[in-house]
C-alpha positions as CSV (number, residue, x, y, z in Angstrom):
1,X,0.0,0.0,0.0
2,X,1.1,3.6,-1.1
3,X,1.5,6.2,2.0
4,X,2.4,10.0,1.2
5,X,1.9,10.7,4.7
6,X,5.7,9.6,5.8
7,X,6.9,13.1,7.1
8,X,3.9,12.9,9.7
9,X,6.2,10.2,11.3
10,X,9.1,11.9,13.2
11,X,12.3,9.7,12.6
12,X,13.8,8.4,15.7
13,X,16.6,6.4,17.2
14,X,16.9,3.9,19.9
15,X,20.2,2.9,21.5
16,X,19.6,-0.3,23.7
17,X,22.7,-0.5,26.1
18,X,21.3,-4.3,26.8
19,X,23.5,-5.6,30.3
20,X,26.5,-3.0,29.7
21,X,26.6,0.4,31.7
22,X,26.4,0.7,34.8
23,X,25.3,4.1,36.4
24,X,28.9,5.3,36.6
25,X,29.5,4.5,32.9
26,X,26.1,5.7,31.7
27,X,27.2,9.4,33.6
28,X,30.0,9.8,31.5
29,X,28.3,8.3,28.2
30,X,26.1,11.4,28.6
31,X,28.5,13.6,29.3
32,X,30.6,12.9,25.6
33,X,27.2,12.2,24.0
34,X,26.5,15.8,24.8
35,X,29.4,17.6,23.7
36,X,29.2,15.1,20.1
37,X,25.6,16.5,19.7
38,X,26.7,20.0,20.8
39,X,29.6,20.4,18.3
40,X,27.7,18.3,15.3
41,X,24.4,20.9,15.7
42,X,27.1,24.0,15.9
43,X,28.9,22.7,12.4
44,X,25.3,21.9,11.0
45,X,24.0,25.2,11.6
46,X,27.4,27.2,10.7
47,X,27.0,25.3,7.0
48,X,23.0,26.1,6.8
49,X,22.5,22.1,6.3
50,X,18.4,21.5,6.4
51,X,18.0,18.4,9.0
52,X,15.0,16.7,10.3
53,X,14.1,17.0,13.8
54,X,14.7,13.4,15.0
55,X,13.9,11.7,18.5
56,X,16.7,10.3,20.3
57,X,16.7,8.2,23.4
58,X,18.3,5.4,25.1
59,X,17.2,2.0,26.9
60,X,19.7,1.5,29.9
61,X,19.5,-1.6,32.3
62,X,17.2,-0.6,35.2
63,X,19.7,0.4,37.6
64,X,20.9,3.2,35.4
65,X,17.7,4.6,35.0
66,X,17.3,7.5,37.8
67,X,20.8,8.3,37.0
68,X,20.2,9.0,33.6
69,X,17.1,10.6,34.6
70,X,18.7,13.3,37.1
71,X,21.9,14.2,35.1
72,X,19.6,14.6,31.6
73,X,17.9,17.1,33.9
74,X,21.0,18.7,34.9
75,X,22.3,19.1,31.8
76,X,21.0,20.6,28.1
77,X,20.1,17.4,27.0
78,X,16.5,17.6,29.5
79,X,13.7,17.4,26.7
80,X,16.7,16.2,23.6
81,X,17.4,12.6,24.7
82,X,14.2,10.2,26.0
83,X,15.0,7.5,27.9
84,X,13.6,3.8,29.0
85,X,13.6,0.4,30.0
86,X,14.5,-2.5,28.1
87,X,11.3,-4.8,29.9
88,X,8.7,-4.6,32.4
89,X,6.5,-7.1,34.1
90,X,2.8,-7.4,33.2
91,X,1.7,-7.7,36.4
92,X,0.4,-4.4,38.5
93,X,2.3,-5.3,41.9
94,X,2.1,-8.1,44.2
95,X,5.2,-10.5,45.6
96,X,6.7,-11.0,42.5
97,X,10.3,-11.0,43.6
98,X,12.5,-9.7,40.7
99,X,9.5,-8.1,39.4
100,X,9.2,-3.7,37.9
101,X,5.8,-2.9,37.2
102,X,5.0,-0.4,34.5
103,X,4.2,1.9,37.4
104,X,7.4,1.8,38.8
105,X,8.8,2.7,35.9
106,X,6.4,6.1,34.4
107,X,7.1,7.2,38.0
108,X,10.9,7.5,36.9
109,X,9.5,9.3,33.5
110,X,10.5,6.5,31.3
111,X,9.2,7.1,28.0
112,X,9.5,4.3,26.1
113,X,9.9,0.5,27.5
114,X,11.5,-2.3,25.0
115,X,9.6,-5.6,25.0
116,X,10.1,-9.0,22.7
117,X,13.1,-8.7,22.3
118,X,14.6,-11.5,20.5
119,X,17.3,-12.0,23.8
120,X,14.3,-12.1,26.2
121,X,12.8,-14.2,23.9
122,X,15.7,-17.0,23.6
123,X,17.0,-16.9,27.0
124,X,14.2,-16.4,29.8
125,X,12.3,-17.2,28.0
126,X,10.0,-14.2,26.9
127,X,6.4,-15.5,26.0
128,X,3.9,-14.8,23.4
129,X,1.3,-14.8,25.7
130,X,2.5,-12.3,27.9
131,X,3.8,-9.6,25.6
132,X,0.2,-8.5,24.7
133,X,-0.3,-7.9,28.2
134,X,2.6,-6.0,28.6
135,X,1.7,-3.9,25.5
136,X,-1.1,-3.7,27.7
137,X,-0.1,-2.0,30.7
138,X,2.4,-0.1,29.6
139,X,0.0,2.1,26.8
140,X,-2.1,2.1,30.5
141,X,1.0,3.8,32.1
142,X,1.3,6.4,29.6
143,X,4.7,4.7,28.3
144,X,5.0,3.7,24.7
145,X,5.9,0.4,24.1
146,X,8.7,-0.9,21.4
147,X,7.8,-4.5,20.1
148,X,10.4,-6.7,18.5
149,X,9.6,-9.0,15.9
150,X,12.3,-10.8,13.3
151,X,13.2,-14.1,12.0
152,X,15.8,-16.3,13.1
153,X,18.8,-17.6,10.7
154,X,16.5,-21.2,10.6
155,X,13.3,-18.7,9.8
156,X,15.4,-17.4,7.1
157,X,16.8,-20.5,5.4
158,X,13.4,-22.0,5.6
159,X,12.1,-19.2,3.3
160,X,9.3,-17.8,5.3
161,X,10.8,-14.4,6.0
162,X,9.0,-12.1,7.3
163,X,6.1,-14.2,7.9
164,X,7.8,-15.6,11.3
165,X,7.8,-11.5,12.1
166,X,4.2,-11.2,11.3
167,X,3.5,-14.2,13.7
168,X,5.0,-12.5,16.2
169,X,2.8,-9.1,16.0
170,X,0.1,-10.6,16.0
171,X,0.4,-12.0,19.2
172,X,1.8,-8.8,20.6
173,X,-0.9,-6.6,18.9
174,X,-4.3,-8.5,19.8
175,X,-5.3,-6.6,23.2
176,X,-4.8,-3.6,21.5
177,X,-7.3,-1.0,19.7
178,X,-6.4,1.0,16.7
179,X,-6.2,4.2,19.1
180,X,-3.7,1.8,21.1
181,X,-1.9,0.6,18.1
182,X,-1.2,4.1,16.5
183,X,1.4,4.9,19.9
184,X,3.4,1.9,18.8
185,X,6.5,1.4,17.4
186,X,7.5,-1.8,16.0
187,X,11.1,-2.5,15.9
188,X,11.8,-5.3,13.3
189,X,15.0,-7.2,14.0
190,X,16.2,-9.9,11.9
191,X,17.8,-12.3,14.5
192,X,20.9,-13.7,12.2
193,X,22.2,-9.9,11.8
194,X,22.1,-8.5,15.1
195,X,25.8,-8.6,16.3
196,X,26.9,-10.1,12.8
197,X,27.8,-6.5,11.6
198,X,25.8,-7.6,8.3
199,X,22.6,-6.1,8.2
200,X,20.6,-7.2,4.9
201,X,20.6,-5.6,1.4
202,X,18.3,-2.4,2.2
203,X,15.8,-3.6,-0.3
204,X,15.4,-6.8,1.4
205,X,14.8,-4.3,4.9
206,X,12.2,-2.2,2.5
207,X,10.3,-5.1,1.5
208,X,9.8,-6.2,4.9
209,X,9.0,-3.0,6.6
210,X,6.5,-2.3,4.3
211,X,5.0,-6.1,4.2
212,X,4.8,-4.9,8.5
213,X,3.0,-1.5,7.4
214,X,0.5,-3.3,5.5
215,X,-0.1,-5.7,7.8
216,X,-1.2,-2.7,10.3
217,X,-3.0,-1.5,7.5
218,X,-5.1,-4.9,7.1
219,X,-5.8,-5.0,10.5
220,X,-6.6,-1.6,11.7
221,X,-7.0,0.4,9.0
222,X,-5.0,2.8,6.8
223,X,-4.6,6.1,9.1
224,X,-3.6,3.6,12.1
225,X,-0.2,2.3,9.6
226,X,0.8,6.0,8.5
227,X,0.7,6.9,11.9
228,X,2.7,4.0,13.3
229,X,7.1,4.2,13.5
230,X,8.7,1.1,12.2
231,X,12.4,0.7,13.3
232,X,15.2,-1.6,11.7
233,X,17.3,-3.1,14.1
234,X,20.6,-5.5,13.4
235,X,24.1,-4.1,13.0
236,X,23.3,-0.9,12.4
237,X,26.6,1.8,12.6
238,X,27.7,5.3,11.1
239,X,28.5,3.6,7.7
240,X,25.5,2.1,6.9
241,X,22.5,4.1,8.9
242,X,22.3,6.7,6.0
243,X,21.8,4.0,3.3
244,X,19.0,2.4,5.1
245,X,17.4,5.3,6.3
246,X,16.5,6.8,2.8
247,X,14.8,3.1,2.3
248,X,10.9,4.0,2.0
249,X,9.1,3.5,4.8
250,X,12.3,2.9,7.1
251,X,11.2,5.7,9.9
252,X,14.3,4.9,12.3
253,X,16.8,2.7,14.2
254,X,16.9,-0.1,17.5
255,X,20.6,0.3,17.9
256,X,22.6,-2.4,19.6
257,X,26.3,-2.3,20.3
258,X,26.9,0.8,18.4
259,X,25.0,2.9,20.7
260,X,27.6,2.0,23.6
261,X,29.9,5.0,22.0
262,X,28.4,8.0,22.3
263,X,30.3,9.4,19.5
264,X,29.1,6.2,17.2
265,X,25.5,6.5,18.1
266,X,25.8,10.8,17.7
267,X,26.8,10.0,14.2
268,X,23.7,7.7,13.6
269,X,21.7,10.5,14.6
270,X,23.3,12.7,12.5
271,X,23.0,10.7,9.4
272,X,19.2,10.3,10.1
273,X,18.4,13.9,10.4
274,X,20.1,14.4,7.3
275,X,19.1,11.6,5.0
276,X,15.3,11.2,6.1
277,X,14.7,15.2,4.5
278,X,15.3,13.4,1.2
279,X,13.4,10.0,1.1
280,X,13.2,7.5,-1.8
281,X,9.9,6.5,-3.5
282,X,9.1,2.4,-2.7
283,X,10.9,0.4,-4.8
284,X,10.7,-2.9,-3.5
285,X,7.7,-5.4,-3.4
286,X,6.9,-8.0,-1.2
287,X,9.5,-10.9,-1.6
288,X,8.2,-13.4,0.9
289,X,4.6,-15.2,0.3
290,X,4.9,-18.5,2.4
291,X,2.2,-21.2,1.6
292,X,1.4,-18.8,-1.5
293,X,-1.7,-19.5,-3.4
294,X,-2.4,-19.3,-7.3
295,X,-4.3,-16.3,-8.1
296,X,-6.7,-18.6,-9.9
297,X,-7.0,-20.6,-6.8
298,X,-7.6,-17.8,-4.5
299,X,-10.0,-15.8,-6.8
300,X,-12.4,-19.5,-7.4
301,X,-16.0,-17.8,-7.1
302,X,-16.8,-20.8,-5.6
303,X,-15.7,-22.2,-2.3
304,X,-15.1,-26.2,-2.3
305,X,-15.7,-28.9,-0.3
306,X,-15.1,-29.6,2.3
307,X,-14.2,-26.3,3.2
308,X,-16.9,-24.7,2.4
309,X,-19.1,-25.8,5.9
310,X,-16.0,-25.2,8.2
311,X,-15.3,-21.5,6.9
312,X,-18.7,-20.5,7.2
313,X,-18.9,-21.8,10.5
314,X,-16.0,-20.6,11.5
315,X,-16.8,-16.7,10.1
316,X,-20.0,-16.7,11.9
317,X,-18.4,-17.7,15.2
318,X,-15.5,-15.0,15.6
319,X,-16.8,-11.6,16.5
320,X,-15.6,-8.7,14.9
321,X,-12.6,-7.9,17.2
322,X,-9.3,-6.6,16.6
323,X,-7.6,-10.4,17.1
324,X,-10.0,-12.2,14.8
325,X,-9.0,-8.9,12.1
326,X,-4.8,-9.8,13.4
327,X,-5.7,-13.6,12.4
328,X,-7.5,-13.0,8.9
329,X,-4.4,-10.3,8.1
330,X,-1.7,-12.8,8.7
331,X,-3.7,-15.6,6.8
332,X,-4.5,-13.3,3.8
333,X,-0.7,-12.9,3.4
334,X,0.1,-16.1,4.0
335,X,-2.3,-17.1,1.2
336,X,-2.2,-14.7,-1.9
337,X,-0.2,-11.5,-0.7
338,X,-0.6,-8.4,0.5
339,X,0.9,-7.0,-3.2
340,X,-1.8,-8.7,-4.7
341,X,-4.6,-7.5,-2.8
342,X,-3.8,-4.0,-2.9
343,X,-3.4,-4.5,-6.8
344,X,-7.0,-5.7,-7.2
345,X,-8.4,-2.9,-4.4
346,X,-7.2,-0.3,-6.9
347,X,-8.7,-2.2,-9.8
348,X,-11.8,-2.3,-7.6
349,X,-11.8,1.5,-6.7
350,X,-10.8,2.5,-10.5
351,X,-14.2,0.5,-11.5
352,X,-16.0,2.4,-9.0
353,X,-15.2,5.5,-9.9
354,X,-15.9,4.9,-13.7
355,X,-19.2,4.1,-12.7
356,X,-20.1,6.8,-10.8
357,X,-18.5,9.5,-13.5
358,X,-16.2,10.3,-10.4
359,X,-12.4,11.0,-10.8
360,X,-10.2,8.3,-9.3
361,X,-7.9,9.9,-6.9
362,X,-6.0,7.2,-5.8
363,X,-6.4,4.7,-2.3
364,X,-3.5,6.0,-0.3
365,X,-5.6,7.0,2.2
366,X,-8.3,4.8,2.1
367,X,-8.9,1.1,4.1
368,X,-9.1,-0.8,1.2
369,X,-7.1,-3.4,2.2
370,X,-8.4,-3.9,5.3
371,X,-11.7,-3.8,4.1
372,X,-11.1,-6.1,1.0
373,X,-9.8,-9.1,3.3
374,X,-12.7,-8.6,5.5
375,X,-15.2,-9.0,2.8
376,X,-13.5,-11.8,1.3
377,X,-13.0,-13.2,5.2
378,X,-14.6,-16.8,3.2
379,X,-12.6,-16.9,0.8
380,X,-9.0,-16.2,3.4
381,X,-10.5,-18.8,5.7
382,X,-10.7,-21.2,3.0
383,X,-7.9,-20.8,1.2
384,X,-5.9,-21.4,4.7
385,X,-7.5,-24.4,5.5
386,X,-6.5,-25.6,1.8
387,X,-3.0,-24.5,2.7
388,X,-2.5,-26.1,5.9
389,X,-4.0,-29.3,4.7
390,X,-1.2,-29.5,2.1
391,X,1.5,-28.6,5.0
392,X,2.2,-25.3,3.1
393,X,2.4,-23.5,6.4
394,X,5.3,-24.0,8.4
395,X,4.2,-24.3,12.1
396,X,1.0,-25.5,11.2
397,X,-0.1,-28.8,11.5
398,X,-3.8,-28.7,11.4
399,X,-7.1,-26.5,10.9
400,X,-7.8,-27.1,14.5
401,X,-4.4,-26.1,16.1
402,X,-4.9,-22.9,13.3
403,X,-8.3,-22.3,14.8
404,X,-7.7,-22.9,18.4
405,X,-4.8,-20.4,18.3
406,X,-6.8,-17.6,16.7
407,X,-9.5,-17.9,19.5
408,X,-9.0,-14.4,21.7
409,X,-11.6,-16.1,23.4
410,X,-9.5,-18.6,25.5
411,X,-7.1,-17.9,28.5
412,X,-3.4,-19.1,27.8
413,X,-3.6,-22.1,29.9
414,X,-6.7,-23.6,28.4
415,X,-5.2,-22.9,25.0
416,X,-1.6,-24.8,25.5
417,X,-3.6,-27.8,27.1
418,X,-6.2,-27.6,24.0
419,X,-2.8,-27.5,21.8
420,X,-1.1,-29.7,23.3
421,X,-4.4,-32.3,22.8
422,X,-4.0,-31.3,19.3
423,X,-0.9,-31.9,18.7
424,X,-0.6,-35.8,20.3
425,X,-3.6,-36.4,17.6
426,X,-1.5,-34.8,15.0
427,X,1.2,-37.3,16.1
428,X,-1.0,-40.1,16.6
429,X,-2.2,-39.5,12.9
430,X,1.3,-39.5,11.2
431,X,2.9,-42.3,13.8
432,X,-0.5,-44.6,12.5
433,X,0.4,-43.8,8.6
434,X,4.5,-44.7,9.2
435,X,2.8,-48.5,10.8
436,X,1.1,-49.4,7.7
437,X,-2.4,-48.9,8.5
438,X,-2.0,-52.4,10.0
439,X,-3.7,-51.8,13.1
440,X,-6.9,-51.0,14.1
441,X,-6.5,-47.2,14.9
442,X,-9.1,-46.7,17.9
443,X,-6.9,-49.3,19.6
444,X,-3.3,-47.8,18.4
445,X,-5.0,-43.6,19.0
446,X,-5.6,-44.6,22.8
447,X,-2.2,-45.5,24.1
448,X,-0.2,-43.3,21.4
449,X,-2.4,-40.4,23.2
450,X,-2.3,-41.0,26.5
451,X,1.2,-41.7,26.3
452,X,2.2,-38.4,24.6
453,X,0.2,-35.6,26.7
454,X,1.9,-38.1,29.6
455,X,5.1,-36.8,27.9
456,X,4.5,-33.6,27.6
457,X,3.3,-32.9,31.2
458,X,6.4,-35.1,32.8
459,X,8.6,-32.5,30.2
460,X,6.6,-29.7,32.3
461,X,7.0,-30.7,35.7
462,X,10.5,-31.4,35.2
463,X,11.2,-27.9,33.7
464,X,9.0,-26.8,37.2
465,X,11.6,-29.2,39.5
466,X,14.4,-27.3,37.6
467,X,13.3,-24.6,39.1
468,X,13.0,-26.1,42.7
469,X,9.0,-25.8,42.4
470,X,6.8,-28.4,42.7
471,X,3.5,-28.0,40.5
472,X,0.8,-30.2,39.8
473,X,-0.4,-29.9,36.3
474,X,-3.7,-31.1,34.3
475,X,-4.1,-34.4,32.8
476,X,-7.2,-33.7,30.4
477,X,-6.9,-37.2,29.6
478,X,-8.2,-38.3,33.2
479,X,-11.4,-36.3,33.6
480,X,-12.8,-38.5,29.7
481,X,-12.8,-35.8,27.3
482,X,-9.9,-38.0,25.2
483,X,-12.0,-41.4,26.7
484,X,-8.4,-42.3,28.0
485,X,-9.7,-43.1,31.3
């Protein structure tokens, strides 16, 4: 989707400090970052250089927070450099040792608060489930949240690209309504360059930033993705910031080990507030279509069997809500494209206009995309189910596990047991086909079933005594709802 509205978006830099800094070290990084951003603005404004205003802030580790706080006031950079935390619990308060609340933290004026990042993600580990209630609480605490979304180097040599990333907003994004969503900024952050010091051709970053931006726009409408700040994260330095940054649609930087040297992460700046007055015009198109349908396929007037009961079910049973809109997004890119949907929205609107004697002016700022995969909602549904069945969706085993994890409707712990049922019978189904079909299946499902959620729940209570807790968790096989009494 075209958006002529980029200069509403202020560009902005993020340096993340990660575990490095302590309060000490973070005094004196302000004190040098200050005189690099002193003397840079004194030469810009000697040579009558126009720059773009940019925001700047940082992401120190918590203990350097009300340091950084007090000596920003003390010094001119109060109101020049923003500052926050690199995670936050989603609980309120309570005896959760270890625990900051997003309370604690707007109380030190944080501004911004990091979350999903992919080193919370690999080594805590950081859960799906709870980064939409984070989002959550910290839009309540009048802090803007960063999400983090990428693939991993496996992601990426499986070919599904930015697809993982998608994955992963969704899950972050589904608590949230479009007022919500338009104080977000999504960082995306290939994991296989972060640290490498190789970020990726800056068409490959275009194409993916804008595949993000239209999937904002698919879900909550057109104004809500001109208004949203998407980030590239992933070896970002001086030398390579102002190549990027004139990418369309690239309205920033999450900046890792660079930002450690204040004079580094000055120059960053720098190159951003002059590069972004100039921006190119989108060049690159979507080069990642996972799972990707024929248009003919896709664009069958008629829906087939048997499909054709299960998506209508399924489309009166989901409410409108912002999830449900998250789930049909990510399954109408997964199926035909984004690119391909916006092509035929223009068609649609060109059409429209002809008929009516109107002049077509163009969709930029219209919801057509959004609108055009709700009204062909069927036809997505469909055409995913056809997908999965043909195991052209990687992660995807089945239409129920699809279904079941598209359902806002359940808590996280009824959904992992309900997932975890589904996949033993996904198991079950492929263990019976590698036998022969020899034996009778009733009698081989039983055992295979019962002994794989028995599997699964001794793999969770061993992780629990890892831990030195002792937890007790559900066997849904023992109260008859599997008949594996």
């Amino acid at each position: 989707m075209k958006y002529n509205d980029s200069a509403v978006r202020t560009p902005m830099v993020i340096g993340n400090w990660k575990m490095n800094l302590d309060h000490r070290q973070a005094g004196q990084w302000l004190l040098e970052y200050s005189g690099s951003g002193q003397n840079w603005a004194r030469r810009m404004e000697e040579s009558g250089t126009v720059v773009n205003r940019v925001e700047i802030g940082v992401l120190p580790s918590f203990t350097s927070l009300l340091a950084i706080r007090d000596m920003a006031r003390k010094t001119d950079l109060n109101g020049e450099l923003s500052f926050g935390a690199q995670n936050v619990s989603e609980l309120d308060a309570g005896a959760y040792t270890g625990d900051i609340s997003a309370q604690m933290l707007a109380a030190l004026d944080c501004r911004y608060v990091l979350l999903g990042h992919s080193e919370q993600r690999r080594y805590h580990p950081e859960d799906d489930e709870r980064i939409d209630r984070k989002m959550r609480v910290v839009l309540d605490s009048g802090m803007t949240p960063i999400v983090c979304i990428g693939e991993t180097k496996l992601g990426r040599d499986d070919g599904i690209g930015i697809d993982y990333a998608l994955n992963q907003l969704v899950s972050a994004v589904r608590l949230l309504s479009p007022a919500d969503m338009s104080k977000v900024i999504v960082a995306y952050e290939p994991v296989w360059s972060i640290g490498t010091g190789t970020p990726p051709d800056p068409t490959v970053i275009e194409s993916a930033l804008a595949d993000i931006r239209d999937f904002i726009n698919a879900t909550f409408g057109a104004d809500v993705a001109a208004k949203v700040r998407i980030l590239y994260g992933g070896s970002v330095n001086p030398n390579n910031a102002a190549q990027i940054i004139r990418r369309y649609g690239v309205d920033g930087f999450l900046v890792g080990g660079a930002s450690l040297d204040p004079t580094k992460f000055a120059k960053i700046c720098h190159r951003v507030a002059e590069s972004s007055v100039v921006r190119l015009r989108r060049t690159a198109h979507t080069i990642y279509r996972p799972g990707k349908r024929t248009v003919e396929e896709f664009t069958d007037s008629t829906l087939q069997e048997p499909y054709q009961f299960v998506a209508s079910k399924v489309a009166q049973n989901h409410a409108d809500t912002m999830a449900w809109r998250a789930a049909l997004a990510l399954a109408a890119y997964r199926t035909v494209g984004f690119q391909w949907l916006e092509e035929q929205a223009a068609i649609e609107l060109e059409d429209a206009a002809d008929a009516s004697g109107n002049t077509f002016v163009g969709y930029d700022d219209a919801d057509v995309l959004r609108d055009m995969i709700w009204s062909n909602r069927l036809r997505v549904i469909e055409s995913m189910m056809k997908l999965i069945d043909e195991r052209r969706i990687r992660g995807v085993f089945s239409i129920r596990q699809w279904l079941i994890e598209c359902d806002d409707a359940l808590d996280p712990d009824r959904r992992h047991e309900l997932l975890a049922e589904e996949f033993a019978n996904v198991a079950c189904m492929r263990a019976y086909s590698e036998i022969g079909h020899g034996a009778d299946f009733e009698g081989f499902r039983k055992p295979f079933v019962a002994g794989y959620l028995l599997s699964d729940v001794d793999t969770q209570n061993r992780m629990w005594r890892l831990r030195g807790i002792d937890r007790k968790l559900h066997r849904p096989w023992k109260d008859g709802r599997l008949g594996l009494k």
